[in-house]
C-alpha positions as CSV (number, residue, x, y, z in Angstrom):
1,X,0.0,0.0,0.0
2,X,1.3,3.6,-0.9
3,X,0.5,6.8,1.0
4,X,1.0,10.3,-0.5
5,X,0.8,14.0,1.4
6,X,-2.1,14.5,3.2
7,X,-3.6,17.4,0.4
8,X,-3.3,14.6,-2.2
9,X,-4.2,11.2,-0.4
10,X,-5.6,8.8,0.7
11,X,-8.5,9.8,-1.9
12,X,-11.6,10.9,-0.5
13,X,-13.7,7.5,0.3
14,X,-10.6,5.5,0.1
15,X,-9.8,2.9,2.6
16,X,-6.2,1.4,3.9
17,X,-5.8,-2.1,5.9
18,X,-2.7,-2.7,7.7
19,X,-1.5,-5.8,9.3
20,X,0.1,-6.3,12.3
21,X,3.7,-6.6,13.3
22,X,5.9,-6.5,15.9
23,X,9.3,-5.7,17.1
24,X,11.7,-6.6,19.9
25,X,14.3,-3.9,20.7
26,X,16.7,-5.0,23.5
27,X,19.5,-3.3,25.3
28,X,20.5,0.1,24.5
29,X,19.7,1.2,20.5
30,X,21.0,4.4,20.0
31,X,19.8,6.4,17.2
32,X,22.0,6.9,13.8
33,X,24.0,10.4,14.5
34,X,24.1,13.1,12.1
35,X,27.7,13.7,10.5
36,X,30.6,14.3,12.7
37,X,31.3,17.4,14.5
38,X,33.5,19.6,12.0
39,X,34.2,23.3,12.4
40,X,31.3,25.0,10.3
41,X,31.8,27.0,7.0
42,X,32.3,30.8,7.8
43,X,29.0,31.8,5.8
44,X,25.9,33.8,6.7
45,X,23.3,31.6,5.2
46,X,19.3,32.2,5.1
47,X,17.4,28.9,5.0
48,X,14.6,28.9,3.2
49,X,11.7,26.5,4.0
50,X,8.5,26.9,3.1
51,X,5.8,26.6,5.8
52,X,3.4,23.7,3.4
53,X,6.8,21.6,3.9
54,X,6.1,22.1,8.0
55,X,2.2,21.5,7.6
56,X,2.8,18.0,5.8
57,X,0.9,15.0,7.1
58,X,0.1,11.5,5.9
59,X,-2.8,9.6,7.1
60,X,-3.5,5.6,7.1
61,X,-5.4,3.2,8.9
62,X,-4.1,1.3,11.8
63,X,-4.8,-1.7,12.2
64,X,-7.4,-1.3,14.6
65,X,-8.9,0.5,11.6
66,X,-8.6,4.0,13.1
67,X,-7.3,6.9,10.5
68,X,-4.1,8.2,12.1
69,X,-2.7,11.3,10.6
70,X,1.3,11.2,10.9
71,X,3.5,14.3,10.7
72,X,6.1,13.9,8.3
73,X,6.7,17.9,7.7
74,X,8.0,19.0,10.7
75,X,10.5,16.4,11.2
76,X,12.1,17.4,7.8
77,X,12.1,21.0,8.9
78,X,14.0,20.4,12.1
79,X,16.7,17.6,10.3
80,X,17.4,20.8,7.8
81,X,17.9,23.4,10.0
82,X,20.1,21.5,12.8
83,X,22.0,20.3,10.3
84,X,22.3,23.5,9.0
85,X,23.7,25.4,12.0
86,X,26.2,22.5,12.2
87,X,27.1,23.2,8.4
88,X,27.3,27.0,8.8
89,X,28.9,29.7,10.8
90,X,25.4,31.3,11.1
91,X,22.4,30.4,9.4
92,X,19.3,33.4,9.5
93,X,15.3,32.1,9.8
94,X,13.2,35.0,10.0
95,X,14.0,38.6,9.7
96,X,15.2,40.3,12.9
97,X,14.5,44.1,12.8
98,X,16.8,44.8,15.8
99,X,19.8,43.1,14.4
100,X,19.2,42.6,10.8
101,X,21.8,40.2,9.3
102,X,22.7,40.5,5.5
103,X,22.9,36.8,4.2
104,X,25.9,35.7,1.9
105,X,23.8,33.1,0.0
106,X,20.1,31.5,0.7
107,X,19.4,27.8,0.1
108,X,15.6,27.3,-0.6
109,X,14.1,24.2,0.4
110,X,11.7,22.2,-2.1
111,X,10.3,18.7,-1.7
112,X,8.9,17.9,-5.2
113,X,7.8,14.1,-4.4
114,X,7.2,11.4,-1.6
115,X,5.9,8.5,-0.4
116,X,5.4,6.2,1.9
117,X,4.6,2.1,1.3
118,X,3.9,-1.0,3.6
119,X,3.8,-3.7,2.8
120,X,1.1,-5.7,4.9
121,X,1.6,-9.3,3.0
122,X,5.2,-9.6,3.7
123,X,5.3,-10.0,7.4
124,X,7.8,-11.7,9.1
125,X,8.2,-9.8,12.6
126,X,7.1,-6.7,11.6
127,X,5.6,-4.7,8.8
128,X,8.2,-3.9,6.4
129,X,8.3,0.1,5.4
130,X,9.8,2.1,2.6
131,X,9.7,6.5,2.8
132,X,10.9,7.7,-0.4
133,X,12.0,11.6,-0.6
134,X,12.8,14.0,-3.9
135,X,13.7,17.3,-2.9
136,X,15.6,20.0,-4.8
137,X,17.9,22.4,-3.1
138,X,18.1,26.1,-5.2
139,X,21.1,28.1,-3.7
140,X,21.3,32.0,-4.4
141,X,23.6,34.8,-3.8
142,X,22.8,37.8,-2.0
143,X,21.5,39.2,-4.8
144,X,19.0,36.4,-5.8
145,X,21.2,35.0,-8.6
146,X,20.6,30.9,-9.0
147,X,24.0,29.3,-8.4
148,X,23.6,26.3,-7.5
149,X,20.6,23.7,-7.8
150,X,20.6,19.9,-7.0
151,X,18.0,17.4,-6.8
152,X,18.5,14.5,-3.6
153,X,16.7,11.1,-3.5
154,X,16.2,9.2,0.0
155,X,15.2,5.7,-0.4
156,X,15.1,4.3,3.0
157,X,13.6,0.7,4.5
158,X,13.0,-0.3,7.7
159,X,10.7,-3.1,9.6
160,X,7.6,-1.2,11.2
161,X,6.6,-2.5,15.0
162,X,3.4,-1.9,16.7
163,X,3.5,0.1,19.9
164,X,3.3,-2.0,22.7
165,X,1.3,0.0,24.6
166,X,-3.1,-0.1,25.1
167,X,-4.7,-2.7,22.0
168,X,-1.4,-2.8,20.0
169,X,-2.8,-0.6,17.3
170,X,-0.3,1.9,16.1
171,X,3.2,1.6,14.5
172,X,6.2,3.0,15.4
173,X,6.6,5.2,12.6
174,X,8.0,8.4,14.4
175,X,11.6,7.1,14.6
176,X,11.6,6.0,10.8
177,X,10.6,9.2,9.6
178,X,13.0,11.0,11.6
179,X,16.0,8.6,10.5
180,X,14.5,9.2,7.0
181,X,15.0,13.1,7.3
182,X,18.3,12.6,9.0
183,X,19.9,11.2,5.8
184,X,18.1,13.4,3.5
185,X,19.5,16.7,5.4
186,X,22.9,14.9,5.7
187,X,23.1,14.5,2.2
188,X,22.0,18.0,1.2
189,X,24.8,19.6,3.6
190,X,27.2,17.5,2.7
191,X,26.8,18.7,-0.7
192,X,26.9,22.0,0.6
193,X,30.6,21.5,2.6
194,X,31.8,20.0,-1.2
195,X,30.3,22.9,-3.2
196,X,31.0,25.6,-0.4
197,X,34.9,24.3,-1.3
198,X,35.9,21.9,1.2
199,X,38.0,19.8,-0.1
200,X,38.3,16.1,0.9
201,X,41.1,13.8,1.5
202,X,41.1,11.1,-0.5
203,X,41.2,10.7,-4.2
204,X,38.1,9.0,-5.1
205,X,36.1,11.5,-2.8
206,X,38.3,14.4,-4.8
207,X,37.0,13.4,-8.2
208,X,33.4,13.4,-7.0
209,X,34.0,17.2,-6.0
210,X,35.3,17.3,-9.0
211,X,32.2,16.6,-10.8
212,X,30.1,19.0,-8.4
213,X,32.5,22.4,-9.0
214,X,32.5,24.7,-6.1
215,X,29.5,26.8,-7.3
216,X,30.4,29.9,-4.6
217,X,32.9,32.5,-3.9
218,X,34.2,33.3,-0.7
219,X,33.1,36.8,0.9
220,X,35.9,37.4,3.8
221,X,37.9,34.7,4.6
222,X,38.6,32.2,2.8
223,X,36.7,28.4,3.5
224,X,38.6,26.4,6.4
225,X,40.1,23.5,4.8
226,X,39.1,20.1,6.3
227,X,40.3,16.3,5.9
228,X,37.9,14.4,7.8
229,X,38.5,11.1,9.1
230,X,36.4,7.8,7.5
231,X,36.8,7.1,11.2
232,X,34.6,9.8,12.5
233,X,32.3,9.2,9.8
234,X,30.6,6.3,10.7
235,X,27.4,5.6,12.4
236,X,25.8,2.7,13.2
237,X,22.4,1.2,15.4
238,X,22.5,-2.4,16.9
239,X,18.3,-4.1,17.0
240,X,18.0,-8.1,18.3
241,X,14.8,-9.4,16.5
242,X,12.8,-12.5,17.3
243,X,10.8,-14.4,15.4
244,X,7.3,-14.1,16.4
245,X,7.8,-10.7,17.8
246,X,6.3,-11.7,20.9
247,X,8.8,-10.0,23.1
248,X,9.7,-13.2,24.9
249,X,12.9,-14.9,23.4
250,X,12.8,-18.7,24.0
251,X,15.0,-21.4,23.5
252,X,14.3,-22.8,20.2
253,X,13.8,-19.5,18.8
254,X,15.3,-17.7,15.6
255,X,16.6,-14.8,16.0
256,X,18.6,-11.9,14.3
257,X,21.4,-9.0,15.0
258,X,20.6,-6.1,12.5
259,X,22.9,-3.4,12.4
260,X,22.4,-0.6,10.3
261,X,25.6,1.5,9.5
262,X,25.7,5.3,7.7
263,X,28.4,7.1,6.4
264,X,28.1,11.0,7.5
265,X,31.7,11.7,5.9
266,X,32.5,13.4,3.3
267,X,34.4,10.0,1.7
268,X,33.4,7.2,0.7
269,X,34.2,3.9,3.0
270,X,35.1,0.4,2.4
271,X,36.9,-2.2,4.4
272,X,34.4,-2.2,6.9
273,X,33.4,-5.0,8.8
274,X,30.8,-5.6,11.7
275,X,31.7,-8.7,14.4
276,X,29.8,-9.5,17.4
277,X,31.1,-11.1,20.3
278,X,29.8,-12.0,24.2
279,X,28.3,-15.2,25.8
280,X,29.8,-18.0,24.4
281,X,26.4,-20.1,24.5
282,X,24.9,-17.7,22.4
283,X,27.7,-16.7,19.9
284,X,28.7,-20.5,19.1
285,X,25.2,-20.9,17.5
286,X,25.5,-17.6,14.9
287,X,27.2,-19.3,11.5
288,X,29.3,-16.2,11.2
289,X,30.1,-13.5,13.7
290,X,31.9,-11.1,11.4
291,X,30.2,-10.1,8.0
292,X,32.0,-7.8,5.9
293,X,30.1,-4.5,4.6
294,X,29.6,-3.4,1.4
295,X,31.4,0.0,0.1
296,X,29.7,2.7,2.0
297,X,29.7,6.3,-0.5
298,X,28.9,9.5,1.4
299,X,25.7,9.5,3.3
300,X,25.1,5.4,2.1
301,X,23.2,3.6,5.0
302,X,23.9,-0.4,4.4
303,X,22.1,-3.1,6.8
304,X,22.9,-6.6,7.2
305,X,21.8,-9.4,9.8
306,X,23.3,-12.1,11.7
307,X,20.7,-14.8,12.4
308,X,20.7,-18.0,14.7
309,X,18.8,-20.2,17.0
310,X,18.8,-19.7,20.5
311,X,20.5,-22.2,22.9
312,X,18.1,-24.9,24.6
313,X,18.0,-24.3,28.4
314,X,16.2,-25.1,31.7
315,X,16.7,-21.7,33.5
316,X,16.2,-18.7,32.3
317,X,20.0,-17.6,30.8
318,X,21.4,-13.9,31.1
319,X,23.4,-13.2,28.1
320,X,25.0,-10.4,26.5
321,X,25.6,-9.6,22.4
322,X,28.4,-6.9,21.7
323,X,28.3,-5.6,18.3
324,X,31.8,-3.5,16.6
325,X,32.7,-2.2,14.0
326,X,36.2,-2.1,12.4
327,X,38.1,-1.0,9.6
328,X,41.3,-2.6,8.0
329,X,40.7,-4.6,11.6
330,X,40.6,-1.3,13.7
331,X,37.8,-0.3,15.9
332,X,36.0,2.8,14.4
333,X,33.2,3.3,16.6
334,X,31.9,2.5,19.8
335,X,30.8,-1.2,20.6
336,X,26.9,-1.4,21.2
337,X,25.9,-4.1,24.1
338,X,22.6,-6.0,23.5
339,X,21.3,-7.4,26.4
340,X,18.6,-10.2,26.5
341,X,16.9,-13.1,28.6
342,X,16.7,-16.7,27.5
343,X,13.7,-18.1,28.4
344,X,12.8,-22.0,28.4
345,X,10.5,-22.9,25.7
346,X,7.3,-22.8,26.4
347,X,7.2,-19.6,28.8
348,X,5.8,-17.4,25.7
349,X,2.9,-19.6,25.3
350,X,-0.2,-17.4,26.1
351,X,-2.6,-18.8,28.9
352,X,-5.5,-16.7,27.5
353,X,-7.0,-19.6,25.7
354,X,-7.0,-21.9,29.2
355,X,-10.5,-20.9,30.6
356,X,-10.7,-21.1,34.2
357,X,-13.2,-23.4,36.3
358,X,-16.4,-21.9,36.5
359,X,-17.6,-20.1,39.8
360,X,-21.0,-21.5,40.5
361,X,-21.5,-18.7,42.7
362,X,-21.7,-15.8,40.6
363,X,-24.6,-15.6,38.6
364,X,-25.9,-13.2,36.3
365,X,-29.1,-14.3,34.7
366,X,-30.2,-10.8,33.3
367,X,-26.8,-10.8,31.5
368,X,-27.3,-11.5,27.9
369,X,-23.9,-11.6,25.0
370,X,-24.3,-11.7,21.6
371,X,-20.6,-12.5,20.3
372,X,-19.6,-12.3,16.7
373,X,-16.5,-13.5,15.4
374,X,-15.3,-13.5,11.4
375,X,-12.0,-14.7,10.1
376,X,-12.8,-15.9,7.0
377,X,-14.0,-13.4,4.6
378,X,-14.5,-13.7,0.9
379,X,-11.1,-13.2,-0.7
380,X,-12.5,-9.9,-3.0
381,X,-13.1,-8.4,0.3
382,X,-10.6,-8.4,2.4
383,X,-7.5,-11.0,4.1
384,X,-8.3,-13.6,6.4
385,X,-8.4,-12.4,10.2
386,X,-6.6,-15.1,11.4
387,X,-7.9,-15.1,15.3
388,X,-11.2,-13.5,15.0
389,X,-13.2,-16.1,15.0
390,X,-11.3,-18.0,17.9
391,X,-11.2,-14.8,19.9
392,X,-15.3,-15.0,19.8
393,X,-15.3,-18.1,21.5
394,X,-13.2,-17.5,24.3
395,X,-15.4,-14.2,25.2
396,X,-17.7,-16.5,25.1
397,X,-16.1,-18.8,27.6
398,X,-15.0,-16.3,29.7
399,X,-18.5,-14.8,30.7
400,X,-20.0,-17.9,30.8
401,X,-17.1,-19.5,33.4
402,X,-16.6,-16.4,35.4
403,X,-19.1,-13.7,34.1
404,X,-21.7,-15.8,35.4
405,X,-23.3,-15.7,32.4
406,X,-25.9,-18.7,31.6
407,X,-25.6,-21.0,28.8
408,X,-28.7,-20.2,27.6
409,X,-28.0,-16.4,26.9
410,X,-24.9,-16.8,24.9
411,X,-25.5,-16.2,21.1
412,X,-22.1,-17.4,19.6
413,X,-21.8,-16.2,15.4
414,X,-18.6,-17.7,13.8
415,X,-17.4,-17.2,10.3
416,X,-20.3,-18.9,7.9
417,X,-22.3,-18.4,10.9
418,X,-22.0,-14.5,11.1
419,X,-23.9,-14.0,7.7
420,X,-26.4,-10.6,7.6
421,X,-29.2,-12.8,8.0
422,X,-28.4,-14.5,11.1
423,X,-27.1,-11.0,12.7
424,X,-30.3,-9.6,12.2
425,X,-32.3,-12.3,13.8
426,X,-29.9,-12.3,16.3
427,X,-31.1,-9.1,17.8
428,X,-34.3,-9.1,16.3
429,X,-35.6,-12.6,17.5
430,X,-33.5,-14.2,19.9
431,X,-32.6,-11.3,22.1
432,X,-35.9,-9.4,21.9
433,X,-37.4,-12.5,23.7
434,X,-34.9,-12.7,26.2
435,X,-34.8,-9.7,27.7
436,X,-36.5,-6.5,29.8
437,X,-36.2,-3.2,30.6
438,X,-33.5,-4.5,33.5
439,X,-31.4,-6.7,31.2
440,X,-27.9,-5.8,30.4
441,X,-26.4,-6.8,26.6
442,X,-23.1,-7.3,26.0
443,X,-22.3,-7.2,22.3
444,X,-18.7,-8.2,21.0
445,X,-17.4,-8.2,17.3
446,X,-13.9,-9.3,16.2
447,X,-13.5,-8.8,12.6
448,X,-12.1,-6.2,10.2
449,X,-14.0,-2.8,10.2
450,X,-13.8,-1.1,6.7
451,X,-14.8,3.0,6.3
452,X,-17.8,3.1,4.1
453,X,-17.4,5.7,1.0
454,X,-19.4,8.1,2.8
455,X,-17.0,8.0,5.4
């Protein structure tokens, strides 16, 4: 499924279903930095955003079926201008009538095109995303002369979990799109630094300058010259998935080390390797503890995953993963500790399907339930709900063992069951004879909800 800007999409009287997903982050997982600390460019710069780029939303439904709307806007306004005042000696926002400043140059902001895609039939342990991101950058003198214009393109996947928090409805998309508009301001400062004249130190980054020509002349003093280090210009994110994303990791159970690395350097990288070490019952069971990266160009992001299965065990086992990442053999970056729990098998299984013994005690016979459960839908409507129908029958159980709800005033509707026709007489016939003034009805549908064109 594809989402555009809010202004644009989802059509009016169009509906998006989302499956579920989920995630298991252990241990610390720092977010990916921006680029290294360098000494900024002496320039007066005005960034210009416009404020539609701030205002931009995307809506979708979750899958609870509730429209969320999702700020994408502001999170690509405040990437630009941090960046920005890391790139530059000062960078001017709004006029200031006390102390008016006299830009050297302005760099106007434009995001021609994005999207925004999950993919809902692909799940593994959670929903895998793509954000997509064309902008062009227009840089001007003082006087309002074009010097400069570039177009950037952010292509960036992730695996989408559902907040763990309440019915499990929403995804975590808030850290995705951030990460997202990280990269893209990275990249369009970075071009800035290269076109602004600084040069950088290695050959193969020189002739890429070389084929973006410093576009600018300096006012004052002249561009500080820097050789930053492919060492300082690596970032990199440790996540420990499981396989069923039910946050319990069991013996038994496959699971993965992701590590996604960026270079923020001016350089391109290569050499790189990523190598995990730690409990020795744990690491003997990866097939490979070092994997070697792929060659990393100037604000690349590269993933790759270490899988295995966990180690059997009676007790539950402490254990620690530490992920590094070296170059030519050399650390480059801080090691990231992942810290996790081994659990027997069998401690995930849920007990929500045992019912417990009934309690003869408590009885409601005024209490009536009408339960309605549909998994199975036809296939031009929508994907099977896998534990609708089974969810049905254990509210069903439930009030009847200890809701004290007779027998007799259960109406249980499951898949071929739950047709229109047997709804209706449902509430028509069965529970219009059952009930008075001082009944109380409990209703309860599991099923997928769909917004009707009308809205």
């Amino acid at each position: 499924m594809t989402f555009s800007p809010a202004n644009t999409w989802p059509p009016r009287g169009s509906s998006v279903l989302i499956g579920t997903a989920l995630l298991l982050i252990v241990g610390c997982v720092p977010r990916l930095d921006s680029s290294p600390v360098k000494d900024p460019l002496p320039y007066t710069v005005k960034l210009d955003i416009p404020s539609s780029i701030a205002q931009q939303t995307f809506r979708y439904t979750d899958s609870c079926g509730q429209m969320r709307e999702v700020p994408i806007g502001r999170q690509i306004e405040k990437a630009l201008r941090e960046e920005a005042s890391r790139t530059f000696k000062t960078i001017v926002s709004e006029p200031d009538r006390e102390n008016v400043t006299h830009p050297d140059h302005v760099m106007t902001f434009e995001v021609r095109e994005w999207s925004f895609h999950l993919d809902k039939d692909a799940l593994y342990d959670r929903a895998p995303a793509t954000l997509r991101m064309n902008a062009l950058v227009r840089t001007s003198d003082a006087q309002g002369a074009v010097l400069r214009e570039t177009e950037f393109r952010v292509d960036r996947r992730e695996r989408l979990r559902l907040e763990q928090v309440g019915r499990n409805c929403d995804y975590v998309i808030s850290p995705f799109i951030r990460d997202t508009a990280e990269e893209l301001a990275a990249k369009v400062f970075l071009d800035a630094r290269l076109a602004f004249g600084e040069q950088p130190s290695s050959p193969s980054a020189s002739q890429e300058s070389a084929s973006h020509p410093s576009a600018f002349s300096a006012t004052g003093e002249s561009p500080p010259s820097t050789t930053p280090s492919a060492s300082s210009a690596l970032r990199f994110k440790a996540l420990l998935l499981d396989e069923n994303g039910d946050l319990i990791l069991e013996s038994g159970e496959h699971v993965r080390v992701r590590v996604d690395v960026v270079n923020t350097g001016t350089i391109p990288v290569q050499d790189v390797s990523v190598s995990l070490t730690g409990t020795p019952a744990v690491l003997d069971l990866f097939p490979a503890t070092t994997l070697t990266l792929p060659p990393l160009q100037p604000a690349q992001t590269k993933s790759l995953e270490f899988m295995a299965t966990l180690p059997p065990t009676l007790q539950p086992l402490q254990a620690e993963i530490h992920v590094s990442l070296t170059q030519s053999g050399k650390p480059i970056a801080p090691p990231q500790t992942l810290s996790l729990t081994i659990q027997p098998a069998g401690t995930g299984l849920d007990d929500v399907d045992r019912i417990p013994a009934p309690r003869s005690a408590f009885q409601q016979p005024g209490t009536h339930l009408i339960a309605i459960g549909i998994s199975n839908y036809p296939p031009s409507q929508t994907k099977l709900r896998k534990y609708a129908s089974m969810d049905a029958q254990r509210i069903a159980d439930y009030f009847q063992a200890i809701g004290g709800v007779p027998a007799s005033n259960v109406m249980l509707l499951r898949d071929s069951q739950a047709h229109r026709a047997a709804v209706d007489a449902a509430f028509t016939k069965w529970l219009s004879q059952r009930i008075d003034k001082s009944a109380v009805v409990i209703v309860y549908f599991s099923g997928q909800a769909m917004v009707a064109p009308n809205g």
